[in-house]
N, CA and C atoms of all chains as a GROMACS GRO file, in nm:
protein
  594
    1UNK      N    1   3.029  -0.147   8.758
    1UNK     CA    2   2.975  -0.079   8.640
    1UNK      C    3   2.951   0.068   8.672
    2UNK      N    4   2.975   0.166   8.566
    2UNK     CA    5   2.991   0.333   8.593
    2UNK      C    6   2.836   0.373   8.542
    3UNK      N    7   2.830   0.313   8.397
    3UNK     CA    8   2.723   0.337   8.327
    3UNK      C    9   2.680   0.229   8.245
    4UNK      N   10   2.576   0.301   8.196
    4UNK     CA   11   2.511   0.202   8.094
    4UNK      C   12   2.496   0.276   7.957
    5UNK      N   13   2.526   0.198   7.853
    5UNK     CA   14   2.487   0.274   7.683
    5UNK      C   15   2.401   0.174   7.638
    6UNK      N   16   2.295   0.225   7.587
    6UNK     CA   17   2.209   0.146   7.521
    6UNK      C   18   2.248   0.194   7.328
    7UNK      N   19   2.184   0.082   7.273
    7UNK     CA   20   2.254   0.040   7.118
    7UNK      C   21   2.125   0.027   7.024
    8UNK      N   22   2.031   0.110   6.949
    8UNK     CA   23   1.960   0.057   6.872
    8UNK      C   24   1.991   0.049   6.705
    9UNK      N   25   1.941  -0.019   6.608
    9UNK     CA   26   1.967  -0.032   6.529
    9UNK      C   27   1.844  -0.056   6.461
   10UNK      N   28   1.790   0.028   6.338
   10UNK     CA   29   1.712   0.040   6.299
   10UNK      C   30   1.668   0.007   6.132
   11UNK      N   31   1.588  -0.090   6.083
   11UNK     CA   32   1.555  -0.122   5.935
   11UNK      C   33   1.436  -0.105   5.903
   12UNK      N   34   1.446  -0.026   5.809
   12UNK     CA   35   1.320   0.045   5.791
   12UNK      C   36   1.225   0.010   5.683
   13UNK      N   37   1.114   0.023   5.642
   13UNK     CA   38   1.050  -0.074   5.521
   13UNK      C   39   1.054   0.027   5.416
   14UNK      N   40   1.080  -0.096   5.330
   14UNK     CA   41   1.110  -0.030   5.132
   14UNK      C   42   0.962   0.067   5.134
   15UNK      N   43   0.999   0.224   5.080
   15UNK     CA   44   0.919   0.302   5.113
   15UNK      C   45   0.919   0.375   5.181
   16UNK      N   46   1.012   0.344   5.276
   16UNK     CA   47   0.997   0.460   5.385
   16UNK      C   48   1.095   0.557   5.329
   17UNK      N   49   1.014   0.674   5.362
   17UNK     CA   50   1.044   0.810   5.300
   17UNK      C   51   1.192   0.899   5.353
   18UNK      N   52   1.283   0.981   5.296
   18UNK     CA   53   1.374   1.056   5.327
   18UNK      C   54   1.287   1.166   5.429
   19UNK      N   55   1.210   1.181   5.460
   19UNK     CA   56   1.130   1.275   5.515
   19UNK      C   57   1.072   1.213   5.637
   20UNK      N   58   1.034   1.113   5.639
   20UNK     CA   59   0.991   0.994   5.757
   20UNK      C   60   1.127   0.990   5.804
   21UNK      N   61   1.230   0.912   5.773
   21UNK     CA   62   1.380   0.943   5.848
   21UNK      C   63   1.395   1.055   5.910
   22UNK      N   64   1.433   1.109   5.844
   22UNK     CA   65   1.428   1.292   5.905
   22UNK      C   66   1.300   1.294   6.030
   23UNK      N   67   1.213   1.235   6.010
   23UNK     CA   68   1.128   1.293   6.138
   23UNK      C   69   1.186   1.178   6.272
   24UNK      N   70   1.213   1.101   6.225
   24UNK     CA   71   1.263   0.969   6.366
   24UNK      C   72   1.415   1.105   6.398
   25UNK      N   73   1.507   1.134   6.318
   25UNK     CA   74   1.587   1.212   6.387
   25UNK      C   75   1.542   1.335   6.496
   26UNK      N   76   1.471   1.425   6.410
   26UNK     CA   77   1.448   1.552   6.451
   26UNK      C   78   1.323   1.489   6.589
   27UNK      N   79   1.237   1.392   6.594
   27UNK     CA   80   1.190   1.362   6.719
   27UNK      C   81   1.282   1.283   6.827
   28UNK      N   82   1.382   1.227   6.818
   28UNK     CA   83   1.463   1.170   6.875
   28UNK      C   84   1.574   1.272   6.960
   29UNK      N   85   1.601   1.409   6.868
   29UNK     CA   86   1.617   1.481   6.921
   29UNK      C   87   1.594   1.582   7.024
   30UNK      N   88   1.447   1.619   7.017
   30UNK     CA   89   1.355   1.652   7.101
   30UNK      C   90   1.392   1.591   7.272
   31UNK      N   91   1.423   1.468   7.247
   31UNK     CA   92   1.371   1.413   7.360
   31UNK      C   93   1.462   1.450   7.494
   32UNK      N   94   1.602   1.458   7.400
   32UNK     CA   95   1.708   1.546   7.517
   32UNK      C   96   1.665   1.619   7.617
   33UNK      N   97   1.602   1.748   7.620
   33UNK     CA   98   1.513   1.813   7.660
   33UNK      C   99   1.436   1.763   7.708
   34UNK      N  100   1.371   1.700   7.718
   34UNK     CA  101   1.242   1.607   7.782
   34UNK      C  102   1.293   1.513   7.903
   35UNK      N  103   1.387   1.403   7.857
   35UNK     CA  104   1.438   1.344   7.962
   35UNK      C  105   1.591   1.339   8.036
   36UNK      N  106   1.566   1.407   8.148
   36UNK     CA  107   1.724   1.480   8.204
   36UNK      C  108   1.833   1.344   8.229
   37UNK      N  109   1.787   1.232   8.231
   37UNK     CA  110   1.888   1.127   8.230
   37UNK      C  111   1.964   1.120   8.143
   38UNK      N  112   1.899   1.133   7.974
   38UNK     CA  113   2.041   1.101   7.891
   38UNK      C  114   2.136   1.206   7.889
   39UNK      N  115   2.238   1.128   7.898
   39UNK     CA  116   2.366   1.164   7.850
   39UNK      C  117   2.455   1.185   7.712
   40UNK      N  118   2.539   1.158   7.677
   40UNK     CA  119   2.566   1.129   7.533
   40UNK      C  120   2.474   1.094   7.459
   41UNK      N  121   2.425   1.135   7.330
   41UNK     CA  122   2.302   1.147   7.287
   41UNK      C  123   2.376   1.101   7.090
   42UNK      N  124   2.302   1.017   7.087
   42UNK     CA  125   2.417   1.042   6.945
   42UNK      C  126   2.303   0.924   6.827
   43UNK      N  127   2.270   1.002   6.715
   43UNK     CA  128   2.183   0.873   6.665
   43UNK      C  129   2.234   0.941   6.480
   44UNK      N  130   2.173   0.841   6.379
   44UNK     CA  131   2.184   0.918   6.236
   44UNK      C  132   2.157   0.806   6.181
   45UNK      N  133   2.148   0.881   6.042
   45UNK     CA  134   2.101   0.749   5.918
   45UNK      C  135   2.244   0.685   5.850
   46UNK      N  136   2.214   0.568   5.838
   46UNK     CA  137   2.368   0.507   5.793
   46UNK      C  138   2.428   0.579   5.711
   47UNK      N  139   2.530   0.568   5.683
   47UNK     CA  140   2.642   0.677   5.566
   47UNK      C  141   2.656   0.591   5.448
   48UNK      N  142   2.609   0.442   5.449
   48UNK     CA  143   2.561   0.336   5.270
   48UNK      C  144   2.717   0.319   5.280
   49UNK      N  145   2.800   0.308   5.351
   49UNK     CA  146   2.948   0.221   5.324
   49UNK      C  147   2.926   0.088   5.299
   50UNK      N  148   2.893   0.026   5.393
   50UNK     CA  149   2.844  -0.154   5.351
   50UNK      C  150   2.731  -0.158   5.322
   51UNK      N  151   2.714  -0.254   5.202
   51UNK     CA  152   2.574  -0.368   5.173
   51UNK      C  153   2.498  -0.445   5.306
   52UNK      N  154   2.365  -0.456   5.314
   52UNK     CA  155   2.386  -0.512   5.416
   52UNK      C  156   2.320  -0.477   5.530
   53UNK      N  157   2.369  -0.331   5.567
   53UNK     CA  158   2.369  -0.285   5.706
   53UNK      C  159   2.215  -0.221   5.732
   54UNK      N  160   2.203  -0.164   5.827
   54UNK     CA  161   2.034  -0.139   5.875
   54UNK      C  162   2.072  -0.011   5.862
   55UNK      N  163   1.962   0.065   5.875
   55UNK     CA  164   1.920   0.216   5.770
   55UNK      C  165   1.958   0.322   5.933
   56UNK      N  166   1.978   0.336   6.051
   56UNK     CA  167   1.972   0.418   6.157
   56UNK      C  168   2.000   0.334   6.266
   57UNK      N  169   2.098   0.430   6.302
   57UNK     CA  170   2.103   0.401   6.496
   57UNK      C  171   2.089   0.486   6.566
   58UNK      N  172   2.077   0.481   6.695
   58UNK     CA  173   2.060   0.534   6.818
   58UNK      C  174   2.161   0.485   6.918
   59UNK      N  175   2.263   0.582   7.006
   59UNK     CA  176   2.349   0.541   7.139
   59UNK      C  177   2.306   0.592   7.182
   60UNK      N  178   2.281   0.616   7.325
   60UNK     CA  179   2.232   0.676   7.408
   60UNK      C  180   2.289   0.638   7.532
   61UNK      N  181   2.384   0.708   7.604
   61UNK     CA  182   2.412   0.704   7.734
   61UNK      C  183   2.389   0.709   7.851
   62UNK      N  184   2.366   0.663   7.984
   62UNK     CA  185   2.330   0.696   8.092
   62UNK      C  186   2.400   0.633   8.214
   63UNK      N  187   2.363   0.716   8.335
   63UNK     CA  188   2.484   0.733   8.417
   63UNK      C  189   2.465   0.578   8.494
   64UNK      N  190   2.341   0.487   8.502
   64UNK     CA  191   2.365   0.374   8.531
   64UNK      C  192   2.211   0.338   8.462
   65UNK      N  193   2.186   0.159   8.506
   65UNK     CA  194   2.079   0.175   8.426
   65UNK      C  195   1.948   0.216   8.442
   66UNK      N  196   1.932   0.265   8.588
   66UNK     CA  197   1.791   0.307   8.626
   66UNK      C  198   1.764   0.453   8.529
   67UNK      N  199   1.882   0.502   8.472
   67UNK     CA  200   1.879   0.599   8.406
   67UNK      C  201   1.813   0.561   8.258
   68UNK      N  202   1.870   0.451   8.199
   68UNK     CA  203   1.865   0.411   8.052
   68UNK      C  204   1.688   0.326   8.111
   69UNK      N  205   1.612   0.310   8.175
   69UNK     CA  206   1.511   0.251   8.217
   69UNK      C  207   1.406   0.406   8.231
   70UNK      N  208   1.473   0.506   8.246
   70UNK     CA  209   1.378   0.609   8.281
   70UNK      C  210   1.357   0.634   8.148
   71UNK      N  211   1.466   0.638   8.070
   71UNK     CA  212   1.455   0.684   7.899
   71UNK      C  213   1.355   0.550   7.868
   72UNK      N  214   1.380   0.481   7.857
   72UNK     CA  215   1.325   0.372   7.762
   72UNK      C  216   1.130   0.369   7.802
   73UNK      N  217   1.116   0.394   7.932
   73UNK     CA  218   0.984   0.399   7.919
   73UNK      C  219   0.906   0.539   7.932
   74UNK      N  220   0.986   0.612   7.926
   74UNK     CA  221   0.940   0.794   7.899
   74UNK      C  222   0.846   0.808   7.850
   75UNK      N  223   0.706   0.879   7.831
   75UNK     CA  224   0.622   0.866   7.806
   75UNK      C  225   0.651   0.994   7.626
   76UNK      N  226   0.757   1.002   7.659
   76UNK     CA  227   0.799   1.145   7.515
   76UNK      C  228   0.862   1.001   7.391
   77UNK      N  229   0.937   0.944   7.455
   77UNK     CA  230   1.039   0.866   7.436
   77UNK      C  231   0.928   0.734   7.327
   78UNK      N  232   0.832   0.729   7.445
   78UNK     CA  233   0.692   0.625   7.340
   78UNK      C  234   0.634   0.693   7.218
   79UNK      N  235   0.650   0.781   7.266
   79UNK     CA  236   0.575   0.810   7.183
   79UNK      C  237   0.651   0.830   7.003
   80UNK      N  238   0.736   0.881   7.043
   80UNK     CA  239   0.855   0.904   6.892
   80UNK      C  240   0.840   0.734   6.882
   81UNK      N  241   0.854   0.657   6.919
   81UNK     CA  242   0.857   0.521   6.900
   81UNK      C  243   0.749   0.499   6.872
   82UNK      N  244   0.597   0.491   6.869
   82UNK     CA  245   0.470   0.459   6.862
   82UNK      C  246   0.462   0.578   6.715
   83UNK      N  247   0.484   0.637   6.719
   83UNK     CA  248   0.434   0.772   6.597
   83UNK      C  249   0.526   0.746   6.453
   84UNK      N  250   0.629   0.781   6.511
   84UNK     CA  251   0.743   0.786   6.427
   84UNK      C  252   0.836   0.671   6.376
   85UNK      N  253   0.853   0.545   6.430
   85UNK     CA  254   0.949   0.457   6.408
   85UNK      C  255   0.868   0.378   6.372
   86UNK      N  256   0.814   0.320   6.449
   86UNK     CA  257   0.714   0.156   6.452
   86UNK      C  258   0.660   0.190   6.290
   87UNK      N  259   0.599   0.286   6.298
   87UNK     CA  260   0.547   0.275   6.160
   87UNK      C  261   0.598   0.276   6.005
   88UNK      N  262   0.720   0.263   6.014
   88UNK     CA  263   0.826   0.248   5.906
   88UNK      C  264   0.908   0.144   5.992
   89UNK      N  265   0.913   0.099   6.065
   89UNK     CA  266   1.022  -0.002   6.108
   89UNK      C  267   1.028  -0.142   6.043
   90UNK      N  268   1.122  -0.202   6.009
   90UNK     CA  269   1.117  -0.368   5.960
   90UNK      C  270   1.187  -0.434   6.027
   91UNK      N  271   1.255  -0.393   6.091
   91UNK     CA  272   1.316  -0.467   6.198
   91UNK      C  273   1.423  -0.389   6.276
   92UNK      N  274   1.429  -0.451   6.434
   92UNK     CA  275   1.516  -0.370   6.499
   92UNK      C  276   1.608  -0.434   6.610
   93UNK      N  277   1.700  -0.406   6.614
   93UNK     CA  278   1.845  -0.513   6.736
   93UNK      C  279   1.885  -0.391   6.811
   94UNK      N  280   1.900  -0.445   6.938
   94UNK     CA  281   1.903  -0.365   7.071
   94UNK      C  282   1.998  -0.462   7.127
   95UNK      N  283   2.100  -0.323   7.227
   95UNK     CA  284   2.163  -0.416   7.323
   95UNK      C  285   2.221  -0.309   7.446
   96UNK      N  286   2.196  -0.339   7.541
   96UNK     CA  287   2.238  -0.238   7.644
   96UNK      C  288   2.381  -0.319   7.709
   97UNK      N  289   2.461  -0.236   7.763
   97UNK     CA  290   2.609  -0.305   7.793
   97UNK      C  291   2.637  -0.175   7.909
   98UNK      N  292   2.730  -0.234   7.970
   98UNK     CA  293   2.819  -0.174   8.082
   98UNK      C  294   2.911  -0.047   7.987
   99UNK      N  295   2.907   0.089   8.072
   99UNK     CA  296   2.967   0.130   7.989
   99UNK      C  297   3.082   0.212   8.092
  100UNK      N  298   3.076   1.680   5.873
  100UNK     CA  299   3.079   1.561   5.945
  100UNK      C  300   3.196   1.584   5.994
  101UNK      N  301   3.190   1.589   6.135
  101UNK     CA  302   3.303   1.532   6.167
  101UNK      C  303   3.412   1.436   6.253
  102UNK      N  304   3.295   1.324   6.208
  102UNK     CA  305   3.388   1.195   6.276
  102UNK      C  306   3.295   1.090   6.231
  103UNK      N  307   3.301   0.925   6.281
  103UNK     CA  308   3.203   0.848   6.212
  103UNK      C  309   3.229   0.729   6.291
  104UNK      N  310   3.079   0.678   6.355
  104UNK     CA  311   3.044   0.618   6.495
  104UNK      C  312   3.050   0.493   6.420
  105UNK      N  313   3.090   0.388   6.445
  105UNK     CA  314   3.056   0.239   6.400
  105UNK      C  315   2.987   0.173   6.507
  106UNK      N  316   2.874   0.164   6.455
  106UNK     CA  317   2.772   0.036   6.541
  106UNK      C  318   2.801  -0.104   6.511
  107UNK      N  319   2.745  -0.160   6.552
  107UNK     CA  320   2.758  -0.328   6.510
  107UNK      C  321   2.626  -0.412   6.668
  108UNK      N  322   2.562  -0.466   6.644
  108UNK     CA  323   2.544  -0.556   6.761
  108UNK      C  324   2.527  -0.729   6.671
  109UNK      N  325   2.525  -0.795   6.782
  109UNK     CA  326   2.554  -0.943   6.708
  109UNK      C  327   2.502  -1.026   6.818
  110UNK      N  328   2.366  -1.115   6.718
  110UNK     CA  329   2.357  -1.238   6.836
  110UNK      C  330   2.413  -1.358   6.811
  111UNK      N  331   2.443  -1.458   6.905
  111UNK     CA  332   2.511  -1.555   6.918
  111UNK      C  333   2.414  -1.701   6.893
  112UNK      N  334   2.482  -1.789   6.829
  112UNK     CA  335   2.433  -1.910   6.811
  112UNK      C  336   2.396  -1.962   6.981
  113UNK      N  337   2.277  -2.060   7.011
  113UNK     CA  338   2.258  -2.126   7.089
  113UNK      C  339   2.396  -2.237   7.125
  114UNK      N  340   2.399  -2.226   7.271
  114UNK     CA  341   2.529  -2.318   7.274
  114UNK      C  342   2.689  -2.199   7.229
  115UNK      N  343   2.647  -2.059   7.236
  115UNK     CA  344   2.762  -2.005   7.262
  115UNK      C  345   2.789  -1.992   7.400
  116UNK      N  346   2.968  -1.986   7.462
  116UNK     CA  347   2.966  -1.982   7.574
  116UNK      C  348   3.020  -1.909   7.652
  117UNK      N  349   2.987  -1.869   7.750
  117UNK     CA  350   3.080  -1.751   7.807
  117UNK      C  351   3.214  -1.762   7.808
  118UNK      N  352   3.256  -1.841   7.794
  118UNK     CA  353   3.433  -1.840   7.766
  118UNK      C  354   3.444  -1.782   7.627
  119UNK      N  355   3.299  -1.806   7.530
  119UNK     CA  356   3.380  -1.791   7.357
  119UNK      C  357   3.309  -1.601   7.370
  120UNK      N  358   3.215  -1.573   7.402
  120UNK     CA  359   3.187  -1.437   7.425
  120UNK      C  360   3.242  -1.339   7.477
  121UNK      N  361   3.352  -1.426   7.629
  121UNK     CA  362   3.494  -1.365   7.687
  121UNK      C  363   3.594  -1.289   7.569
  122UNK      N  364   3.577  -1.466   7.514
  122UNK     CA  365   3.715  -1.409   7.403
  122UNK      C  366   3.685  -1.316   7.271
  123UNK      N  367   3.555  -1.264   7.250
  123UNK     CA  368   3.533  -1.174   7.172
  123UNK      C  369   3.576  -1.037   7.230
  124UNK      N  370   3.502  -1.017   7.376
  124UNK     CA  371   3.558  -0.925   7.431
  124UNK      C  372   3.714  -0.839   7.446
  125UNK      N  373   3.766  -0.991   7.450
  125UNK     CA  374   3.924  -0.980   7.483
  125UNK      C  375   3.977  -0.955   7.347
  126UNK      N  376   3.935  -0.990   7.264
  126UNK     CA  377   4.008  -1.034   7.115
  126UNK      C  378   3.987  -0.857   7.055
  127UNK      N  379   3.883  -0.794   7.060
  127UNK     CA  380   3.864  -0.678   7.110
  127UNK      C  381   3.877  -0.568   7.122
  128UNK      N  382   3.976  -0.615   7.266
  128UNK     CA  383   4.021  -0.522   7.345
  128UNK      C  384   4.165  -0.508   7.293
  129UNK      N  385   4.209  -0.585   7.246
  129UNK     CA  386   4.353  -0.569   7.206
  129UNK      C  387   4.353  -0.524   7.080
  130UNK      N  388   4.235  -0.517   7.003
  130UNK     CA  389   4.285  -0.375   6.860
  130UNK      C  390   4.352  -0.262   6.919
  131UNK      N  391   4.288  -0.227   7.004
  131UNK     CA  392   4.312  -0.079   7.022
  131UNK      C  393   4.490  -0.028   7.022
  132UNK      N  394   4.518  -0.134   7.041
  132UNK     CA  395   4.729  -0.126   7.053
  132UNK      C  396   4.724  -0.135   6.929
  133UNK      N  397   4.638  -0.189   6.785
  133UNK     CA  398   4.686  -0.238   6.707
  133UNK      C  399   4.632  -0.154   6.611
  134UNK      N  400   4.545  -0.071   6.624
  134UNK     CA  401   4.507   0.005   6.482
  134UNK      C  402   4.472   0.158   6.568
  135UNK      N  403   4.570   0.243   6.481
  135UNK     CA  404   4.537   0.357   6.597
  135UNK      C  405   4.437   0.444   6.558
  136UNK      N  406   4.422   0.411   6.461
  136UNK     CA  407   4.312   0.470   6.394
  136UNK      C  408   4.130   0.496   6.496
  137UNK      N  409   4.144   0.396   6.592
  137UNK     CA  410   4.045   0.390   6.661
  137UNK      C  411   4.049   0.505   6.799
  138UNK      N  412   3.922   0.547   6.781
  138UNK     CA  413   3.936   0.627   6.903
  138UNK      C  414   3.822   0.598   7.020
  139UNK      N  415   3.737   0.650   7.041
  139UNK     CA  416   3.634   0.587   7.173
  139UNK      C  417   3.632   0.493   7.140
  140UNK      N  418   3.609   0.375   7.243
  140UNK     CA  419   3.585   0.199   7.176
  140UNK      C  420   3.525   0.146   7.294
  141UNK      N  421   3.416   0.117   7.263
  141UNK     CA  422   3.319   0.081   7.374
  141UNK      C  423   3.238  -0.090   7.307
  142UNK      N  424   3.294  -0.171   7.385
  142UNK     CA  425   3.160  -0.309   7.348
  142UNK      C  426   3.132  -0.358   7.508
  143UNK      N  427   3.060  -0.518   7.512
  143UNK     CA  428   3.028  -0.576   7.589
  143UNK      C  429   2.922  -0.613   7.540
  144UNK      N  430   2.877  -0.746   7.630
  144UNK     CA  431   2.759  -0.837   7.623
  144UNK      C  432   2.679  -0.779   7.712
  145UNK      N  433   2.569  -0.755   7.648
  145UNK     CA  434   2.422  -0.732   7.691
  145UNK      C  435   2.381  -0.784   7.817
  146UNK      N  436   2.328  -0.653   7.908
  146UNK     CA  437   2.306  -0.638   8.042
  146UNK      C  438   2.180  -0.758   8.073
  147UNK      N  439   2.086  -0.798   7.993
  147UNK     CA  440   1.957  -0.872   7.989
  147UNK      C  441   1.849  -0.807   8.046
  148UNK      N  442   1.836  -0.669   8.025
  148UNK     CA  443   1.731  -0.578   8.072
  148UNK      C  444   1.648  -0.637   7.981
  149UNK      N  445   1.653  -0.618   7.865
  149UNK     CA  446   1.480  -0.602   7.798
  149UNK      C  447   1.527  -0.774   7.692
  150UNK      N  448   1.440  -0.819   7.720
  150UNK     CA  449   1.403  -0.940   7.606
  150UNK      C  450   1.394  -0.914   7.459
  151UNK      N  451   1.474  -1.023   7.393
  151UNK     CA  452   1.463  -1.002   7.239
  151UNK      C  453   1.571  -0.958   7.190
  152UNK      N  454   1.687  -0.881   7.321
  152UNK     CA  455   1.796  -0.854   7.265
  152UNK      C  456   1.956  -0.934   7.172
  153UNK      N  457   2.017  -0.859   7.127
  153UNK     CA  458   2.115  -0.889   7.052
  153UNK      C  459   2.207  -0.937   7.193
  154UNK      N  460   2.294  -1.021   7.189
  154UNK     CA  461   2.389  -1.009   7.276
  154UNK      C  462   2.530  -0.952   7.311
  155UNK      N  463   2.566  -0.872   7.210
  155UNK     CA  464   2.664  -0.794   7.221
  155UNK      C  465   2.704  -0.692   7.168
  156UNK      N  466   2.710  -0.577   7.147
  156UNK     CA  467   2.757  -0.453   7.090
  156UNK      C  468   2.898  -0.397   7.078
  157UNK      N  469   2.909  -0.386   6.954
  157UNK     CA  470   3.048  -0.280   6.964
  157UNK      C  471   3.002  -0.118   6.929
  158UNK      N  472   3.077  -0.016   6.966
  158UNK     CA  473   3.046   0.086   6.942
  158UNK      C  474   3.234   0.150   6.932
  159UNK      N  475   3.212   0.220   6.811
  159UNK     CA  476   3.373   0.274   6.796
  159UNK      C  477   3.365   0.374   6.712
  160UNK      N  478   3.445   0.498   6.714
  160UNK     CA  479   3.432   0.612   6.712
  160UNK      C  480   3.580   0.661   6.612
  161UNK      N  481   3.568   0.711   6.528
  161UNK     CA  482   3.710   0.756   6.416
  161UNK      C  483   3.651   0.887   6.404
  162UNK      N  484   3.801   0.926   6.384
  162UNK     CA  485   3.838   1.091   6.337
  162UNK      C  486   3.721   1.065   6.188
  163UNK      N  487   3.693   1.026   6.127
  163UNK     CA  488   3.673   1.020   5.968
  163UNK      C  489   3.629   0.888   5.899
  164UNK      N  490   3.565   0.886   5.803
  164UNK     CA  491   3.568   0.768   5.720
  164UNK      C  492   3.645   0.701   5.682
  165UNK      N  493   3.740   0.718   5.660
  165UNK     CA  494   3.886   0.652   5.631
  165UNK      C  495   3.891   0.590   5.773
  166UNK      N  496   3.909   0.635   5.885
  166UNK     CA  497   3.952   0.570   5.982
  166UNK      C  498   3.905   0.487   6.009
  167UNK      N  499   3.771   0.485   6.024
  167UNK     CA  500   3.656   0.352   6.018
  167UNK      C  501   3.700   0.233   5.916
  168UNK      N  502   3.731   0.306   5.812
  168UNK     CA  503   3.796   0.183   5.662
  168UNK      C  504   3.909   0.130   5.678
  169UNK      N  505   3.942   0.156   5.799
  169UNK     CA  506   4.107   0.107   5.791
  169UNK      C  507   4.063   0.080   5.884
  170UNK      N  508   4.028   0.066   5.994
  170UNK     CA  509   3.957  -0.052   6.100
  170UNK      C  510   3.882  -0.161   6.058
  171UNK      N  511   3.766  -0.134   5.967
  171UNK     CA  512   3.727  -0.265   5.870
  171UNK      C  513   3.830  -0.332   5.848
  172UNK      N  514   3.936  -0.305   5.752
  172UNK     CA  515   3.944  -0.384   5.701
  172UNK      C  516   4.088  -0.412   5.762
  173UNK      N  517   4.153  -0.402   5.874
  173UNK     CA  518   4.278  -0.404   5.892
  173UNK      C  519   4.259  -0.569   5.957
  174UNK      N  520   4.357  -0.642   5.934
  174UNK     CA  521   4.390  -0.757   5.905
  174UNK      C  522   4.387  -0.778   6.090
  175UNK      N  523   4.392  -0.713   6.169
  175UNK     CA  524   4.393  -0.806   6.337
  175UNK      C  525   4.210  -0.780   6.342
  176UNK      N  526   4.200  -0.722   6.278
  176UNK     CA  527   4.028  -0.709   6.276
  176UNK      C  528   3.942  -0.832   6.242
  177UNK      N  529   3.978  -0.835   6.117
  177UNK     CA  530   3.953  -0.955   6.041
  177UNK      C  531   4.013  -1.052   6.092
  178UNK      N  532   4.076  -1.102   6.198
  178UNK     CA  533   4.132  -1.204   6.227
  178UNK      C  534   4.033  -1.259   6.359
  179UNK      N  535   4.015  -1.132   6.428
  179UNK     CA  536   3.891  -1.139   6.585
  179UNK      C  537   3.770  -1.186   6.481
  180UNK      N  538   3.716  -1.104   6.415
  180UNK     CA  539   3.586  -1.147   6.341
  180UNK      C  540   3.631  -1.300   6.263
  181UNK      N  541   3.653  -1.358   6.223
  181UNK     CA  542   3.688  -1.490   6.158
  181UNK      C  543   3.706  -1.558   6.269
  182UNK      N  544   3.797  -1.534   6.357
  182UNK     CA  545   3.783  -1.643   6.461
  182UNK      C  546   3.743  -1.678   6.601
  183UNK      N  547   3.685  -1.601   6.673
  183UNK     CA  548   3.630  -1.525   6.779
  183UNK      C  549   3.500  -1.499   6.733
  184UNK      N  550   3.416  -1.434   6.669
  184UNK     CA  551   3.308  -1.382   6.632
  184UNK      C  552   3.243  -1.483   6.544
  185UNK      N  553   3.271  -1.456   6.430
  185UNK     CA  554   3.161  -1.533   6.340
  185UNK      C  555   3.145  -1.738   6.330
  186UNK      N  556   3.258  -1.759   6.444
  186UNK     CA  557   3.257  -1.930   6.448
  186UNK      C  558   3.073  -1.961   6.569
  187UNK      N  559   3.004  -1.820   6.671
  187UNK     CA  560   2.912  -1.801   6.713
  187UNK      C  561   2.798  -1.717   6.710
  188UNK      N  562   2.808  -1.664   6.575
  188UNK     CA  563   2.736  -1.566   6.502
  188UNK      C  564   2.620  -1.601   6.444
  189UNK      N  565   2.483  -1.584   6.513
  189UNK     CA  566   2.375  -1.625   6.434
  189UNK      C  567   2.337  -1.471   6.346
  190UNK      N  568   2.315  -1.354   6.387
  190UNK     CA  569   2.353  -1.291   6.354
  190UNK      C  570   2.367  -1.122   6.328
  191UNK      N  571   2.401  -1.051   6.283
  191UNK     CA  572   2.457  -0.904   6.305
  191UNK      C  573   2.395  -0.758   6.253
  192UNK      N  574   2.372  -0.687   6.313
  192UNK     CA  575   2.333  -0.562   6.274
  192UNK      C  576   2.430  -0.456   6.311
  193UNK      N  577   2.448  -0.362   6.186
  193UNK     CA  578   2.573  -0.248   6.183
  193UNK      C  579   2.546  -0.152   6.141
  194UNK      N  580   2.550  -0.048   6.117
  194UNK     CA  581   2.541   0.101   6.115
  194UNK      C  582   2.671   0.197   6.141
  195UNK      N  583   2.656   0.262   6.029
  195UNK     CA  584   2.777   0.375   6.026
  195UNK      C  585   2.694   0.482   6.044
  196UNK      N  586   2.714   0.612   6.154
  196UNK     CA  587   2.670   0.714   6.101
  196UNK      C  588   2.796   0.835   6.138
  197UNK      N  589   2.724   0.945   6.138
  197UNK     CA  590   2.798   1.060   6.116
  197UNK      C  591   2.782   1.101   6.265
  198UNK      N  592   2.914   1.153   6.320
  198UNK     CA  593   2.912   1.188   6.483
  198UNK      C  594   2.941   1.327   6.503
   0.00000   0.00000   0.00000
């Protein structure tokens, strides 16, 4: 294995605001800067092609997984997650893979 | 915009087996000869770092929306998903965004 990409997928509760979205991006962004492990950095709000689908994802790359382990418990990284997500979230699917 | 990331992760019925999760992999891996429309193409089954996860991710990458739509719906696609995928599909989260 070279790397690791982690996969989130995000559903958000009826109510949650175009402006609350926008802040899970623009803090998600932030975090580049903050933690020197990620790599490919790539997240957005769905584009509404299928019925169905969950409202945002997140990829996030790293060079193996002690890397995608430094992101995931970052103390910047909790916090956009504790502030910003959790509190509009309805549900969420994760999957980290060999990349 | 210019390009458009397809997410997907998918968990598996209890009693799926690594031979039928193989052949998702494999089943797969051989679009890529078959729809050229696809460009980065990244999946695999979940590393088992964090609990609660999905067990497998695709991640795939098009010039455009169209390209993504003609990967939906192109018929060796639909043939992996119908018979490979959804015969162990409890079930799926997807996301289109903008790359």
């Amino acid at each position: 294995m070279t790397g690791c990409r982690h996969v989130a997928t995000f559903a958000f509760v009826e109510g949650a605001t175009e402006e609350q979205i926008a802040a899970v991006a623009s803090g998600l962004g932030a975090l580049r800067d903050q933690i020197p492990e990620i790599g490919e950095y790539h997240f957005g709000p769905d584009l509404g092609l299928n019925d169905g689908n969950q409202q945002f994802a997140v990829v996030a790359d790293f060079e193996d997984v002690d890397g995608y382990l430094a992101y995931r418990d970052h103390p910047a990284h909790q916090a956009v997650l504790a502030e910003r997500i959790r509190p509009i979230l309805a549900s969420r699917s994760a999957v980290q893979f060999a990349l």
